[in-house]
BAFI-3210 file (N, C-alpha, C; in Angstrom, 3 decimals, decimal comma, padded with zeros to 6 digits):
// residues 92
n [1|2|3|4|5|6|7|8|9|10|11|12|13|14|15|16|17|18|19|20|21|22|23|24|25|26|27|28|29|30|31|32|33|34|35|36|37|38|39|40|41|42|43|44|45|46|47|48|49|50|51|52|53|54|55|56|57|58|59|60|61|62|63|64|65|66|67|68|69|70|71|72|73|74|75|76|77|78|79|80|81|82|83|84|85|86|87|88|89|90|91|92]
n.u [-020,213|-023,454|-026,455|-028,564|-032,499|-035,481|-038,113|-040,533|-039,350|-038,578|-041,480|-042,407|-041,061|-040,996|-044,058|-043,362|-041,853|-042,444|-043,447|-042,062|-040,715|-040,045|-037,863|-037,034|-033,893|-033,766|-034,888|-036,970|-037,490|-038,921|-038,901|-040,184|-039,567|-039,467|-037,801|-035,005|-032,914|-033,636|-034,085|-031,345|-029,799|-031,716|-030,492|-027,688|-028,027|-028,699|-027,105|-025,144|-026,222|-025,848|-023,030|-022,382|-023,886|-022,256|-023,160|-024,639|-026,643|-028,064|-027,916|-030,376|-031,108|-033,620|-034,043|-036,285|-036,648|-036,023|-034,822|-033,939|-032,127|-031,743|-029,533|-028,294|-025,210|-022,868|-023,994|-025,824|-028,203|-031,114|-030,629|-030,979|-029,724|-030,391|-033,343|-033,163|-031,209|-033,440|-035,302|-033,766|-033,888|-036,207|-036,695|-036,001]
n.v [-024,824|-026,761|-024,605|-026,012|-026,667|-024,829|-025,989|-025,138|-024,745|-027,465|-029,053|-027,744|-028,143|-031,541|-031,736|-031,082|-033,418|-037,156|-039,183|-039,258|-039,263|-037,996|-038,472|-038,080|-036,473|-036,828|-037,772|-039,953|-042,555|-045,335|-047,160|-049,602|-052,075|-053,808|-056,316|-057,784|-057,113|-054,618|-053,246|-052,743|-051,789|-049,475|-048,435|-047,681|-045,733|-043,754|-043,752|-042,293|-040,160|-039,209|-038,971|-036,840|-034,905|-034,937|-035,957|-038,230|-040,557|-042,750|-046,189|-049,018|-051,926|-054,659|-056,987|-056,329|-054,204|-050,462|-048,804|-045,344|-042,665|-039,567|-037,286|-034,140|-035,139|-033,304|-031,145|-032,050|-032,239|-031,792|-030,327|-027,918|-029,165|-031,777|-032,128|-031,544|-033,452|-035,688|-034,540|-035,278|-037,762|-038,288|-037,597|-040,124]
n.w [009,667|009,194|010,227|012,819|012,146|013,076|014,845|013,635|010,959|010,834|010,834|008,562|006,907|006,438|005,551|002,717|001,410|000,697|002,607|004,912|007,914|011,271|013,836|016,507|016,892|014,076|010,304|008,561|006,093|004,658|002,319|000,279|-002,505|-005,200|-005,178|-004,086|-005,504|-006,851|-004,710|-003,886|-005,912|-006,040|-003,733|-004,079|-005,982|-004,142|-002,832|-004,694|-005,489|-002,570|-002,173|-004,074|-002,828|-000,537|002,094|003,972|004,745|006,716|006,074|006,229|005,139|004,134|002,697|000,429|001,159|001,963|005,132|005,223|007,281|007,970|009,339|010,487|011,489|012,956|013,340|015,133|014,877|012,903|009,527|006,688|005,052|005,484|004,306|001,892|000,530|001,502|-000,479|-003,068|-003,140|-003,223|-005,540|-007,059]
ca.u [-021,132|-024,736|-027,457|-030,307|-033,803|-036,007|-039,485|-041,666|-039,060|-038,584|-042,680|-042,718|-040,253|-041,951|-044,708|-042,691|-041,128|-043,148|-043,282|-040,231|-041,341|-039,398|-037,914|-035,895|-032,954|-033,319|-036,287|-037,022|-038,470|-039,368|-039,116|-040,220|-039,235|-039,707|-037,446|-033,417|-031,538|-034,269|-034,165|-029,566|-030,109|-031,820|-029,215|-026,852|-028,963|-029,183|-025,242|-024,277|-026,917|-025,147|-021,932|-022,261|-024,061|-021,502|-024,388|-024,385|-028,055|-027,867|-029,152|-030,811|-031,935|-034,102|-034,567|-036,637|-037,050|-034,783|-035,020|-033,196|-032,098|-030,966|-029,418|-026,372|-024,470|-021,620|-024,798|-026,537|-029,914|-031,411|-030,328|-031,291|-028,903|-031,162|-034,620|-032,663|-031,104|-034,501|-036,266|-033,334|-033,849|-037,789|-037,267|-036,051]
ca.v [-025,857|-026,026|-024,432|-026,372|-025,763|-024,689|-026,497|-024,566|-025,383|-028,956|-029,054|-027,077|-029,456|-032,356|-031,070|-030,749|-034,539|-037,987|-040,512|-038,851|-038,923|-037,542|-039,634|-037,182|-035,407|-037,594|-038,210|-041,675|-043,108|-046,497|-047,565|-051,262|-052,281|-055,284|-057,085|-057,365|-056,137|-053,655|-052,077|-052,502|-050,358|-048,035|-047,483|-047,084|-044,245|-042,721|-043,040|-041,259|-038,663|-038,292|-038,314|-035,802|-033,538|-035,179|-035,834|-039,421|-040,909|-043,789|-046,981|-050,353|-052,899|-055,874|-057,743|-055,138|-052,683|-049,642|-047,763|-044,071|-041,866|-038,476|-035,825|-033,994|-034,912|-032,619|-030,177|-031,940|-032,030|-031,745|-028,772|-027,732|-030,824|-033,402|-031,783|-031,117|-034,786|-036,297|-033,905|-035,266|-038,843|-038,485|-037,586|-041,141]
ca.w [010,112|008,893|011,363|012,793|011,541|013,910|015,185|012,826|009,596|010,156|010,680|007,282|005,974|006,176|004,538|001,193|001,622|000,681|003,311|005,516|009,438|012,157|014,732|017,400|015,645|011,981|009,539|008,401|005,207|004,911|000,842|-000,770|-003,447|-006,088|-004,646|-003,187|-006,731|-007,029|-003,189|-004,260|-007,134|-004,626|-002,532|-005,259|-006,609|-003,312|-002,401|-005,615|-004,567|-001,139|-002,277|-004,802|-001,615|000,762|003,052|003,470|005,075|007,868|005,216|006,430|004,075|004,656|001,346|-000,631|002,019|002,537|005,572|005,213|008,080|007,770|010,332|010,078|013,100|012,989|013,687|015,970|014,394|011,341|009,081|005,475|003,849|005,536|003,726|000,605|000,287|001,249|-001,627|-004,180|-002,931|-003,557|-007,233|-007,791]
c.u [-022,564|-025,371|-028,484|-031,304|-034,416|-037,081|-040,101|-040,775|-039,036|-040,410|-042,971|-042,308|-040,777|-043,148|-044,319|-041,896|-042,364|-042,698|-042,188|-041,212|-040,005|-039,392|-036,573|-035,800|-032,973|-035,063|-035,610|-038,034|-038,048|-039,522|-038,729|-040,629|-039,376|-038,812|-035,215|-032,190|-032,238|-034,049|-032,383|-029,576|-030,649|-030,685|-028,192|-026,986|-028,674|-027,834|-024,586|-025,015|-026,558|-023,990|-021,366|-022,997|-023,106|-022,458|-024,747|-025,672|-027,409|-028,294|-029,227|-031,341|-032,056|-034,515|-035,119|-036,936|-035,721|-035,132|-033,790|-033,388|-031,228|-030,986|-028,176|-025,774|-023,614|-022,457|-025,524|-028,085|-029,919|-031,094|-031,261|-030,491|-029,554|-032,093|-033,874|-032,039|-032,846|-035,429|-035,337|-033,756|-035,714|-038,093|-036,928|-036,592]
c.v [-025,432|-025,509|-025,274|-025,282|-025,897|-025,647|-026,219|-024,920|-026,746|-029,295|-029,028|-027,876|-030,252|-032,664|-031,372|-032,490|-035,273|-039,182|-040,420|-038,603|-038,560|-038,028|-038,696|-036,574|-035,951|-037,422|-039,036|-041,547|-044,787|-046,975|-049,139|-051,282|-054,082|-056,427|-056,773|-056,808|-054,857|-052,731|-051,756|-051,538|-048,982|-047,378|-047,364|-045,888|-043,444|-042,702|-042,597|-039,878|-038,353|-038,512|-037,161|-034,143|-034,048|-034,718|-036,891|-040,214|-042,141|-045,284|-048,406|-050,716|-054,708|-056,254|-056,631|-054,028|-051,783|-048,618|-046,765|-043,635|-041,116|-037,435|-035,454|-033,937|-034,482|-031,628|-030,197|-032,371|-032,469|-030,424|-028,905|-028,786|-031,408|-033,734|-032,216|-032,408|-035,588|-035,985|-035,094|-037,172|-039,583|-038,473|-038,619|-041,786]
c.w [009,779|010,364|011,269|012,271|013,004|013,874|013,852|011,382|009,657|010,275|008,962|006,320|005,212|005,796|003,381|000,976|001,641|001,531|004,268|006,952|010,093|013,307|015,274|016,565|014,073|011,744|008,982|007,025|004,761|002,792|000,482|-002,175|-003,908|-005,751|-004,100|-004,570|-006,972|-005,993|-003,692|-005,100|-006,564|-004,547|-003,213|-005,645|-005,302|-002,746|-003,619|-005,444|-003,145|-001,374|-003,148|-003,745|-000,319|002,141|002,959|004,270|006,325|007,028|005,983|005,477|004,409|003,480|000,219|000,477|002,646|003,531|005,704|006,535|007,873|008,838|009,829|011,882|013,620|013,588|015,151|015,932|013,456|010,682|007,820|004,559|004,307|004,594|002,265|000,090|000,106|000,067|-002,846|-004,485|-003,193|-004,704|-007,804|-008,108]
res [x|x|x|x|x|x|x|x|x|x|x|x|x|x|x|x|x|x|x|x|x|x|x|x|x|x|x|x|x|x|x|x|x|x|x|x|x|x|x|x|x|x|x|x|x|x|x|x|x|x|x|x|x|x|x|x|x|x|x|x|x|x|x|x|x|x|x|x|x|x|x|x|x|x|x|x|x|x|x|x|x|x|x|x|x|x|x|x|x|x|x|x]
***
């Protein structure tokens, strides 16, 4: 099972992450897009990037807007797969 990050890493974290806030145990990012095949194409992109880290995000989508949430809840928290998804999910 992963380990939580502590206070001072998920602080550090989020730091290194664009637009990713912290809401309790998850971080949140908030991404609009050109419109509802454009935000789909998203989340396409970003469920072959969590199933290839089998680390699978929480996704809402409102027309062009996708909000992400990531914890690992087998953990409890947030670990080092939440950061490390959100980094892979930032280089799209």
């Amino acid at each position: 099972m992963p380990t939580l990050l502590s206070e001072n890493e998920i602080v550090s974290g989020l730091k290194e992450l664009m637009g990713w806030t912290r809401s309790g145990g998850e971080i949140k990012k908030t991404v609009e897009l050109k419109d509802f095949v454009h935000a789909m194409g998203f989340v396409n992109s970003v469920a072959l990037l969590a199933e290839k880290a089998n680390h699978h995000p929480d996704i809402d989508i409102r027309w062009n807007k996708v909000t992400l949430a990531l914890s690992t809840h087998s953990a409890g928290g947030l670990t080092a797969n939440d950061f490390n998804l959100a980094k892979a999910i930032d280089a799209l």
